[in-house]
N, C-alpha and C positions, 0 to 999 in steps of 0.2 A: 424438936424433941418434945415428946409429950409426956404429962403424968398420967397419977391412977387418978388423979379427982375430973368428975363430968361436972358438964356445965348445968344449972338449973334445971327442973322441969318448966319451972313458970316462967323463965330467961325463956325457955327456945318458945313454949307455946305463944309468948305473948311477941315474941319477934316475927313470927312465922304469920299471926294475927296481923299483924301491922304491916307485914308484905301484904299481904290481902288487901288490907283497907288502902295502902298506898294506892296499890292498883285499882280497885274500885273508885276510887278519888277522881284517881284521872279519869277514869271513865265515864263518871257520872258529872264530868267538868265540860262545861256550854264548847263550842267551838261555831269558827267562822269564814268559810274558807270557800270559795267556789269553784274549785277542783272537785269537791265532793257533790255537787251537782252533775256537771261533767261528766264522772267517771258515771254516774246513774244513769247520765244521758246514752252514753257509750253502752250501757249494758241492756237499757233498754230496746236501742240501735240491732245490737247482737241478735235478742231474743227477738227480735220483728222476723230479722232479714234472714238467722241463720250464718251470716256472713263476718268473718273478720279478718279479709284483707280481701281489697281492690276498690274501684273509684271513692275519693272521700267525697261521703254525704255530706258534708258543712262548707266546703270551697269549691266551687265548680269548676274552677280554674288552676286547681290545686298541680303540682310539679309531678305529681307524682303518686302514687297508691296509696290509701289509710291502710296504716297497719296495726289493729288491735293489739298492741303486746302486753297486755293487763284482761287480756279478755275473760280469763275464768272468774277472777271477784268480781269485776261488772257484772257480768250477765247474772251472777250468784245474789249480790246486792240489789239489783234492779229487780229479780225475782220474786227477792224477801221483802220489796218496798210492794210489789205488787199485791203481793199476800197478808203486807201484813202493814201497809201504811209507811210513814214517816217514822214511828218507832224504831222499825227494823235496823233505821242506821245506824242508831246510837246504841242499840242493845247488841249490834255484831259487832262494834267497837269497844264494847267493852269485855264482851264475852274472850276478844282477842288480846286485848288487856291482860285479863285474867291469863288468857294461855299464856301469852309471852310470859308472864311471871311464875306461873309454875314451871316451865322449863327452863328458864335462868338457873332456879333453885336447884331442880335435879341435876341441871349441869353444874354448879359451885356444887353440889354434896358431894360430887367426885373429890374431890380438894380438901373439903372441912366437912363440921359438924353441922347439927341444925342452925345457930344461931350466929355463925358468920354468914353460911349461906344465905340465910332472910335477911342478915342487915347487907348482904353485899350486892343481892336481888332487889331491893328498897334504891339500895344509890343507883346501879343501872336504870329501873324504873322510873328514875326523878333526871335521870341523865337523858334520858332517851323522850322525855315528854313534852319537848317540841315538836315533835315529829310524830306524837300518837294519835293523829288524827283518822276519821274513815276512809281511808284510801287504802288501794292496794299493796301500798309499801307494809301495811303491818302484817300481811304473811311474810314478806319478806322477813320481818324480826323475829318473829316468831319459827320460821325455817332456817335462819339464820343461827339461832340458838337451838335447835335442832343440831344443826352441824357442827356446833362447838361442843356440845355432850356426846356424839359418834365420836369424832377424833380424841376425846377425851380419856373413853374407851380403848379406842384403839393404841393411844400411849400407854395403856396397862396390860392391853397383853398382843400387842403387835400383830392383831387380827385386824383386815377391810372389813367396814361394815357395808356390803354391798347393797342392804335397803336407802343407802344413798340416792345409787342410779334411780328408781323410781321417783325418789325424791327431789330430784333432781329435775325430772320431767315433769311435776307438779309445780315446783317451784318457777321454773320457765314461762309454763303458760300462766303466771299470777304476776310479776313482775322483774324486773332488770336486775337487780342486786343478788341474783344467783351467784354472779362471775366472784362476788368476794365471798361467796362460803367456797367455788372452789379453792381460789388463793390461798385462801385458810387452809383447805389440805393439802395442795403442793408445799407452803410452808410446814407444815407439820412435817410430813413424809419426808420433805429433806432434810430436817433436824433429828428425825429418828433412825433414818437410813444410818447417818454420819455417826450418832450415838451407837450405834448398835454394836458389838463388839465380834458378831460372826453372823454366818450367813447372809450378810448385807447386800447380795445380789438379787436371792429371793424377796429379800423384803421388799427392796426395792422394785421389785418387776409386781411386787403383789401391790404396793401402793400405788404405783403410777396405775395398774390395768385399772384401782379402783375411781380415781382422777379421769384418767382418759372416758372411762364408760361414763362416770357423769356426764361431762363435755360432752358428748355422743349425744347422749340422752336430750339436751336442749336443740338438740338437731334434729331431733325426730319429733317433734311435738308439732302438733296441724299447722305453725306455719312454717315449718322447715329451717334447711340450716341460714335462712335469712335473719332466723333472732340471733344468731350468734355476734352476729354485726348491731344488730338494734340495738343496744344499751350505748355503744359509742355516737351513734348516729344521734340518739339522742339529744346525749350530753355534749354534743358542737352544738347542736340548732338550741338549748335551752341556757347553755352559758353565761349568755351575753343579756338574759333579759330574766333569769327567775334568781332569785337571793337566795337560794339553797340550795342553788350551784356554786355558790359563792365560798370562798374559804371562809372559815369557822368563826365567828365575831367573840372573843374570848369577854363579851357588855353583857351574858345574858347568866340567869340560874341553871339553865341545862348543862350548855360548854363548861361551864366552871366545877359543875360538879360532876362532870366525864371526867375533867383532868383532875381533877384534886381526888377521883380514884386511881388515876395512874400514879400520882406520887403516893398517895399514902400506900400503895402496893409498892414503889420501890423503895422509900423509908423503909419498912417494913421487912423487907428482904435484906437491907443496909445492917438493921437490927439484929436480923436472925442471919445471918450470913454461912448460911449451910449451902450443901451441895443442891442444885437443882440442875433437873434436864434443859437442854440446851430450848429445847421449843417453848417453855414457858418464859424463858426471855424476848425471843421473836414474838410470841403473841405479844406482851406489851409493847415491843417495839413497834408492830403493828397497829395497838390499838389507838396508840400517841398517834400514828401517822394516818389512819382513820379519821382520829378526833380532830385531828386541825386543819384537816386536809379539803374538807370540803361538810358543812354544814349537814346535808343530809346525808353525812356520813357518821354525825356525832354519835345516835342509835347504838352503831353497826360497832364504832369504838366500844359503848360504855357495857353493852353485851358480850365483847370479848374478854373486857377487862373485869367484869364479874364473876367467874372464876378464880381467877389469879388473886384478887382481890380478898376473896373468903379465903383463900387456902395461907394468903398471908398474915391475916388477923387470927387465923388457926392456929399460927405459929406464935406469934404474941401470947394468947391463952393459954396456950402451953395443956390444953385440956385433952381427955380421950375423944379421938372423933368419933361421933353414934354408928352406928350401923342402921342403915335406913333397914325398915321394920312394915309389917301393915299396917300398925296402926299411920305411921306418918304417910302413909301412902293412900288411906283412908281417909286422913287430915288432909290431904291435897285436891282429894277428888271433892269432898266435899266443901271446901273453900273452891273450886270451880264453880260446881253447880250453884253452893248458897249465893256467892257472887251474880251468878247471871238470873237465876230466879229473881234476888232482890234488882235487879236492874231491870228487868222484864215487867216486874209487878209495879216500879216506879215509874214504867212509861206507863201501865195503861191507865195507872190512876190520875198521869197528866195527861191525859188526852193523844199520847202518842210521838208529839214532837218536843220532849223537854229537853234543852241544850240545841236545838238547832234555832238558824238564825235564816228563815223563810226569805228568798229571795222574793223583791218587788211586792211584796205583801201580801205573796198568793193566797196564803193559808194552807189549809190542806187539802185544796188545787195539786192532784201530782202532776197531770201534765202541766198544767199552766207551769207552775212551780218549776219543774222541770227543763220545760223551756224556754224558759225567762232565763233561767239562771245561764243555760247555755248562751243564749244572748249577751247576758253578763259578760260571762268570760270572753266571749269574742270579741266584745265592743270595748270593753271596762279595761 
C-alpha cells in the first residue's frame, strides 16, 4: 500500500550516485587472475586462425577438438588489447560494470521507485563482485539481467518478448550461463500460465514458442547444436579441480551479502504480507538456490534477487513509485558514459595497465605477456 508523500529528491539522486560509484569502485579495483590471460590468448588464437573449433593448438595430444564456446569476447578483447594496449582490459571491465548496473536498476524500476532501486542495484553489485572480473562471464550478468527486465515486462502485460531469440544467440556465442536465463523464463511462464485466470492455453503456447525459439537459437549459432551440450561438459571436466565449481563458501563479503538480500526480501514480505504473484516467490526460491548452489552462481542469484528486493523495500516506504521520466533516463546514460570516460582517461594517464598484475614481469610485452601467462595457467 502506498501513500501520496514521494521519496526525496536528494535521497534518489544521491542513491542513484552511489550505484555509480559502487560500480565504478569495482571496476577501477586491481584484479589477479590468470584466466584473463588465457581467455586473451584464445582470442588472439581466433583472430590469427579464423577458427573456433577443431584440433586444439596447446595439447597435441589432446582427446578430442578445442571448442571456443566464449569465442566472441575473446576475439572482441584480444582486438581491443591489439588496438589499444593493456588498458583495454580493465577499461571493458568496467564499462561492463557499469552496464550490468544500469540494467539491474531498469530491471528493479519495474517493482519500486528510484531509491530502492539503486540501494537494491548497490547490494547485487557488492554481491556479485567476486566474480566481476575480465572474463567472459560478465556478458553473461549483464544478458542475464537483460532477461530478468523482459520477463519482468512480460508479467505486466503477458506479451513474449521475442527480441529474446536474438538474444539469445548473442549470448551463446559469449558464454555457458545462457541455459539459466532460459530457466528463468520456463519458470516465469509456468507461474504465469497457472496464475492466469483465462485463455491459459494461448498464453501458454505463446510462452513456450518464446522459450523453445531461444533454445533453437543457441543451436544455430557457428558452432551448432554442439553448444547445447557444452556448458555440461564443461562443468564434469572443471568440477573436480576449480573452487568456483564449488558450492557457495558462506566465509566471504560477496555470499553473505547475496543472501542477507534474500532474507531482508523475505522479512520484508513477512512484514507487508499482501497478495503477490506466485513467480516473484519462485524467483527467490531460485535465487537462494542460485546462491548456494554453486559459487559462480552467486552473481546469477544476487541479480535475480535485485528486483524482488527493491520492490520489497518499496513496500516498507510505503512511498509513491516515480514514474521513470528523461531526465532519469538521461541521469543513466550519462552515469554510463561519465563512468567509462573517467576510466578511460585513468588508464591513459597510468600508462595503460593500472590494476593488472603482468604475468612473469613482461611489462607491456603483449605477446611475451601473453604467452607467459598461457604458460602459467598450463603449468601453474
Amino acid at each position: 500500500m502506498t501513500t501520496g508523500r514521494r521519496t526525496p529528491a536528494f535521497l534518489t539522486v544521491t542513491a542513484v550516485g552511489l550505484m555509480f560509484l559502487v560500480a565504478i569502485a569495482r571496476g577501477l579495483s586491481p584484479f589477479s587472475e590468470p584466466d584473463v590471460w588465457w581467455h586473451l590468448r584464445v582470442g588472439e588464437q581466433i583472430l590469427d586462425t579464423h577458427q573456433i573449433y577443431g584440433p586444439d593448438p596447446w595439447a597435441r595430444f589432446a582427446g578430442g577438438p578445442y571448442l571456443a564456446t566464449q569465442w566472441l569476447p575473446e576475439a572482441v578483447a584480444a582486438q581491443a588489447y591489439r588496438w589499444a594496449g593493456l588498458g583495454a582490459v580493465p577499461w571493458l571491465r568496467t564499462v561492463s560494470i557499469l552496464l550490468l548496473a544500469a540494467v539491474v536498476y531498469a530491471a528493479a524500476r519495474r517493482l519500486s521507485g528510484r531509491l530502492p532501486a539503486a540501494l537494491a542495484t548497490g547490494v547485487a553489485i557488492l554481491g556479485a563482485s567476486g566474480s566481476l572480473n575480465p572474463r567472459p562471464q560478465l556478458v553473461s550478468f549483464v544478458l542475464f539481467a537483460a532477461v530478468i527486465g523482459a520477463w519482468l515486462r512480460t508479467a505486466e502485460d503477458r506479451r513474449p518478448r521475442w527480441w529474446l531469440v536474438p538474444l539469445y544467440w548473442l549470448w551463446a556465442c559469449c558464454h555457458g550461463l545462457w541455459m539459466f536465463g532460459i530457466l528463468v523464463g520456463v519458470v516465469t511462464a509456468v507461474c504465469l500460465v497457472l496464475q492466469q485466470p483465462d485463455h491459459r492455453r494461448a498464453l501458454a503456447w505463446r510462452l513456450a514458442a518464446v522459450n523453445v525459439a531461444s533454445a533453437a537459437a543457441v543451436a544455430v549459432t557457428p558452432l551448432g547444436p554442439r553448444l547445447l551440450l557444452a556448458p555440461f561438459t564443461v562443468a564434469n571436466n572443471a568440477a573436480s579441480i576449480a573452487d568456483e565449481w564449488a558450492a557457495t563458501p558462506l566465509n566471504n563479503a560477496f555470499s553473505i551479502t547475496a543472501v542477507a538480500a534474500i532474507i531482508v526480501t523475505a522479512v520484508c514480505w513477512l512484514l507487508r504480507p499482501w497478495p503477490r504473484p506466485s513467480w516473484q516467490y519462485a524467483w527467490l526460491a531460485l535465487s537462494a538456490a542460485l546462491t548456494l548452489a554453486m559459487w559462480r552462481l552467486v552473481p546469477l542469484g544476487a541479480i535475480l534477487c535485485a528486483p524482488l528486493l527493491a520492490g520489497a523495500l518499496q513496500s516498507m516506504l510505503g512511498a509513491t513509485r516515480e514514474r521513470v521520466d528523461r531526465r532519469e533516463r538521461v541521469g543513466l546514460l550519462a552515469g554510463l558514459g561519465g563512468g567509462g570516460a573517467r576510466r578511460g582517461a585513468g588508464l591513459c594517464g597510468a600508462g595503460g595497465h593500472q590494476g593488472l598484475r603482468l604475468p612473469h614481469g613482461h611489462g607491456g610485452d603483449r605477446p611475451r605477456a601473453v604467452d607467459g601467462a598461457t604458460q602459467e595457467r598450463r603449468h601453474g
